[in-house]
N, C-alpha and C positions, 0 to 999 in steps of 0.2 A: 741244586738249582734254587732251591730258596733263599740263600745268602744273594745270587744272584739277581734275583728280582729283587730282593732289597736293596743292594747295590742300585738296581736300576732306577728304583723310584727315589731313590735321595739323590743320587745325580738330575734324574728329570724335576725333581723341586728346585734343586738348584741353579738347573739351565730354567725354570718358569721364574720363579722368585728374581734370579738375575737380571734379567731381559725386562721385570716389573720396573725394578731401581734405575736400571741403566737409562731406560725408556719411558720413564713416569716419574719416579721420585727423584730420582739423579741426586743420591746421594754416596757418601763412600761406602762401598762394596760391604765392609764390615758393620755398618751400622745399617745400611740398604737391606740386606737381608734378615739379620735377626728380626728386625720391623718387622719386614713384610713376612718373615715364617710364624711372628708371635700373631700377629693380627689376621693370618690365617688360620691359626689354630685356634683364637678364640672364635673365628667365623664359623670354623667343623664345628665345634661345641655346641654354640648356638643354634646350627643349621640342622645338629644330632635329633634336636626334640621332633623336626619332620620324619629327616631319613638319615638313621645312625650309619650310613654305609660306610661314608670317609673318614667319621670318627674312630669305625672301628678298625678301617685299616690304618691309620694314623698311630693307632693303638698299639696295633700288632706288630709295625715296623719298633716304633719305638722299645717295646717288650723284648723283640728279638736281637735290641744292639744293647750290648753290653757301655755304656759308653767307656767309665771309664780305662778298661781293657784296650778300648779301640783307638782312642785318644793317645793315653800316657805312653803304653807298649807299641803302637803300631806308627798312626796320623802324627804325633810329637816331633819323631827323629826325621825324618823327612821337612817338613817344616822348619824346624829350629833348623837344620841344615842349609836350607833353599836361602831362608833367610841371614844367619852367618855369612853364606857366600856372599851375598851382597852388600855385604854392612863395612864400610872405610875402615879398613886396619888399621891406615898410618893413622888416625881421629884416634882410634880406640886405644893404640898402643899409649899414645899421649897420656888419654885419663884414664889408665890402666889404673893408679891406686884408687881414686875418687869410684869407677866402678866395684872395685875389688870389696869394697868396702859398703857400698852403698847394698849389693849381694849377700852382703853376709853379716854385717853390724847393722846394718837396717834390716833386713829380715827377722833378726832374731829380736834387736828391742820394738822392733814390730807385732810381732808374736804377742811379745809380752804385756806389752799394751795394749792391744784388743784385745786378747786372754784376760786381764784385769778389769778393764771397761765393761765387756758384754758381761761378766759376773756382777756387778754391781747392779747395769741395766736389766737383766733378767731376774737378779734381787729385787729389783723397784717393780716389775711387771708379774710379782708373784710367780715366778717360776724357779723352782729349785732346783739349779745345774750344777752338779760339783766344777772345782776350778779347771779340772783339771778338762774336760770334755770343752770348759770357753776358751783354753789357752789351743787345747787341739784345732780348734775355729780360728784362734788366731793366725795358727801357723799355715790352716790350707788358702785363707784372706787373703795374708800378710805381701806373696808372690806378684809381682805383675807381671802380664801375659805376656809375653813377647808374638804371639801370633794378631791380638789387638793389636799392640803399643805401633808393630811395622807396620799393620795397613793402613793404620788413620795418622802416622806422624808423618808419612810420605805427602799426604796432604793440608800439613798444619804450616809447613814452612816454619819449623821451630830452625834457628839457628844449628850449623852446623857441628859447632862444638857440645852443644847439650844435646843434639841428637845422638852423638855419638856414647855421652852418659848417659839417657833415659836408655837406649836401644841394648847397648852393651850391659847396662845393670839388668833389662827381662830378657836376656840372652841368658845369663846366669843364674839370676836369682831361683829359677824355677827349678833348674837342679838343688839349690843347696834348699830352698822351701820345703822341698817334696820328702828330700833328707830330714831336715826339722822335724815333718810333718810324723812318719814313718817314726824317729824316734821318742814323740810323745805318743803316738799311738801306742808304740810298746808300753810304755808306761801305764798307761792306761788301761790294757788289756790286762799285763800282767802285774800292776801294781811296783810300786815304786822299791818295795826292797827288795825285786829280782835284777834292777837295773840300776848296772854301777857307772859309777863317771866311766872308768876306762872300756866300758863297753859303748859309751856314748857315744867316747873318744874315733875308737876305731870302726864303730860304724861310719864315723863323717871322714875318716879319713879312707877310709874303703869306694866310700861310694862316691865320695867329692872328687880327692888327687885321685885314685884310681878312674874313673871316668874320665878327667883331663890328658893324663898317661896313653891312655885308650884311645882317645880323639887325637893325641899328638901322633901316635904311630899309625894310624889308616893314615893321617894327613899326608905323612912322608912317604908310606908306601903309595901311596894314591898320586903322591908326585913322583916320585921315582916310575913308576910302570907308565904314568901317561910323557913324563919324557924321554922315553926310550922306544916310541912309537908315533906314527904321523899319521893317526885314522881316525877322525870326530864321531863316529858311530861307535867305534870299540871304546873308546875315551870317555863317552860320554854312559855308557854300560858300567864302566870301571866306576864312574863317581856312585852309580845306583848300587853296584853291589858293596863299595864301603859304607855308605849307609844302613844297607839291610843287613850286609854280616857283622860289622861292626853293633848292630841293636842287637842280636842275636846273642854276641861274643858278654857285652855287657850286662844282659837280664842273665844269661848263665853263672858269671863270674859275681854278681849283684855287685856290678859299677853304678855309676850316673849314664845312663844311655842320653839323658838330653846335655849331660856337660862335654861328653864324649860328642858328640852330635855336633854343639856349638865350634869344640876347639878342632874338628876335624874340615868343617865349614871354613872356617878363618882361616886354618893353613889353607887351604888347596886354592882359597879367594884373594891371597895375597897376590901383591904385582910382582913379587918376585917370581913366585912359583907360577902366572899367568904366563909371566913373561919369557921364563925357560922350558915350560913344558905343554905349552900351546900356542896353535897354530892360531890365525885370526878367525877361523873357518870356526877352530874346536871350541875357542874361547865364547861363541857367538850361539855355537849350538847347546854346551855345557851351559848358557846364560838364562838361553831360551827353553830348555827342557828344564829346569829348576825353577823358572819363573812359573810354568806351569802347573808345575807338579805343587807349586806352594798356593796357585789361583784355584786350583781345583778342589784340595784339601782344604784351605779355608771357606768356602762356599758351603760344602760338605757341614763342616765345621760348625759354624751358625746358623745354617738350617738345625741342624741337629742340637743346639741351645733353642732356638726357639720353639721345635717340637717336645721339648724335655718337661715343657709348661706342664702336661699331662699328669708327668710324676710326680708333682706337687701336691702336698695337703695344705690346700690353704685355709686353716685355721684364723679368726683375726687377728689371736694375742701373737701369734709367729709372723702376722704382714706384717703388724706394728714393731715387732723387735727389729724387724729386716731394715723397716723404713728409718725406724730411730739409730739402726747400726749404721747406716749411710754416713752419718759426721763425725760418727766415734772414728771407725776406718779413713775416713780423711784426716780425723786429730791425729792417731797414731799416725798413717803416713809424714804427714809433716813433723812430726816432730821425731821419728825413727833418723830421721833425714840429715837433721840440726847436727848431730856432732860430725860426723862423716863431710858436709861442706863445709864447717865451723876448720875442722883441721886441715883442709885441703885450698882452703879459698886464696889464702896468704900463695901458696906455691903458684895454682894454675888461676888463669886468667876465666873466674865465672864471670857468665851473662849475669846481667840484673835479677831479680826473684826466678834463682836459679829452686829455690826450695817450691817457694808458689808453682809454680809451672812442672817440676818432678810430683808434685803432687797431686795436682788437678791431671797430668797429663802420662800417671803409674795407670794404666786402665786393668780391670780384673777380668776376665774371661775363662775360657771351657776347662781350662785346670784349674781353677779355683771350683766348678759344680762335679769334675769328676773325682776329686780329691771326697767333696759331699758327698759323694753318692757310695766312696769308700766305706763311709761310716755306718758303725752295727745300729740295730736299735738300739740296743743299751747305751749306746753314746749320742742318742737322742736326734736321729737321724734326719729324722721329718723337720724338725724343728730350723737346724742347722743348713739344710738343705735351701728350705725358705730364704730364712736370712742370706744366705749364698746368693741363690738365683737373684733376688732381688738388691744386692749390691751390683752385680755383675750387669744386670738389665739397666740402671741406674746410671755404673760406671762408660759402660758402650756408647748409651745411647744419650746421655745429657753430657757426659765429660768429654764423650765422644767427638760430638757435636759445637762443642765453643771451645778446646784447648786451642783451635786456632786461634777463636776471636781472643782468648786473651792474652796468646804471644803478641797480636798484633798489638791490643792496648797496651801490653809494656812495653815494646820498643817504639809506639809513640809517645809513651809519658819518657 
């Protein structure tokens, strides 16, 4: 029963905190809540020196969720899925290289640049971090969110072609990030001459193309069995259980369960597969139960970044890295960016400051703090953590907030 009352009370902040934004701040859902969960939590804090009641069940809930367990392994596949299903194939299949690319060659000399950058900045701020612990910072940064990027770009009104490249690159990038991440970790742990290139090799080939393989086939089994039946209840069962046995199959086999997740999403979301193995009734219910399940979980979601405030050491010299990492993480993104549109711009027709706007409009979120919260002491946990939360907090809530306004000022300049 205890899971359960937990359960209960992060749904009931959810539904309070919701109904606060909807009904008060009226802003988007993603930036609406983290607000109102951070500003409630520094309110308990506050309100602790009278009566520590709510601080200390704030406390307790928080202690008892593993986040990043709950996140990566459970709330992720679900999510990235909901979201896949809805995301415009024919768009995607289009900038299929420009994504492909922006996933994986920008992630990684993403990495490399803030792994580079915060070593120098945390050199000037007196703090001695071997490289190897800034570049692992890189890598858990470097990701954008795709559970942010969908809810606030729905209402940026970004152009429909670079939605389908900002959307489709943190559809992916977060699998091969997490793979990045994962493989400096090893290193890290176990020192650099237990791990060889070819071990590098076949870890990302393992967990990358085996995770895709993995989402291609639930996709086609998940078409196949719902067009060989006319029931939107059983069909609509059918998409939940490729999700969950599908996460299952992959943390067993240690595939990509979010690449898996993505490419199982986009098959079963295409118009062709809607169009032969669904009814209007199933298409409508299969729409509406995933549109759910993705409202619910993100709520969840960001209450749970804004309550994580708790597990912060906030030291000054670690606010100050955090705040001064803010421009380094925007330097590397922009310029991770640069070869990737540089080579593809001549072929596909980009919008104007296609790089400014992937930039300003890459947001960081709850796998970037539960990637931190992965990290040992020895890998300077607390430190990194900070810096995290407070990109992340920075990234939602001010890039959050104007990546509209500045589509809108470039397509009036």
């Amino acid at each position: 029963m205890e899971y359960f009352y937990i359960a209960t009370a992060l749904v009931t902040f959810a539904a309070v905190f919701g109904y606060i934004n909807v009904r008060f701040i009226k802003l988007p859902n993603t930036i609406g809540l983290m607000l109102v969960s951070i500003v409630f939590t520094f309110g308990v804090m506050a309100f602790s020196h009278i009566n520590p009641t709510l601080l200390n069940i704030e406390k307790y809930i928080i202690s008892h969720i593993d986040f990043k367990t709950v996140l990566l392994d459970i709330m992720l596949s679900f999510m990235l899925f909901a979201g896949a299903l809805h995301t415009n194939f024919n768009q995607l299949k289009i900038q299929r290289g420009p994504v492909i690319a922006f996933s994986t060659i920008g992630v990684i000399l993403s990495t490399l640049f803030v792994g580079g950058l915060m070593y120098l900045l945390l050199k000037f701020l007196e703090m001695d971090i071997e490289f190897i612990y800034c570049l692992l910072f890189g890598a858990l940064i470097s990701p954008t969110d795709p559970i942010a990027v969908l809810g606030i770009l729905k209402k940026a009104n970004v152009p429909k072609k670079l939605e389908a490249k900002i959307v489709g690159e943190s559809l992916f990038n977060d699998g091969v990030g997490v793979v990045v991440f994962l493989t400096i970790y090893e290193i890290a742990s176990q020192g650099k001459e237990e791990i060889t290139f070819g071990h590098v090799t076949s870890l990302f080939a393992q967990e990358v193309f085996g995770g895709i393989l993995l989402g291609l086939l639930l996709g086609w089994i998940t078409y196949r069995l719902m067009r060989s039946i006319d029931d939107y209840d059983i069909e609509v069962i059918i998409t939940l259980t490729a999700v969950m046995l599908g996460t299952a199959i992959a943390q067993h086999f240690h595939l990509s369960a979010p690449l898996a997740m993505v490419t199982a999403g986009l098959v079963v979301g295409m118009d062709t597969v809607r169009n032969n193995a669904m009814s209007e009734i199933t298409e409508s219910y299969v729409d509406k139960f995933w549109e759910l399940i993705d409202i619910l979980f993100n709520t969840i979601l960001f209450v749970l970044i804004g309550m994580e405030i708790l597990m912060l050491n906030f030291e000054h010299k670690y606010l100050l890295a955090g705040i001064l990492g803010i421009p380094i993480i925007l330097f590397s993104r922009y310029n991770s960016l640069l070869v990737p549109i540089s080579f593809f711009k001549k072929r596909l027709n980009f919008v104007p400051k296609t790089n400014l706007i992937m930039t300003w409009g890459g947001l960081r979120g709850g796998i970037s703090i539960a990637l931190a919260l992965g990290l040992s002491d020895g890998m300077h946990r607390d430190l990194f953590l900070v810096i995290t939360y407070t990109v992340v907090v920075f990234s939602i809530l001010v890039q959050g907030l104007t990546v509209g306004k500045l589509v809108k000022k470039i397509n009036k300049s």
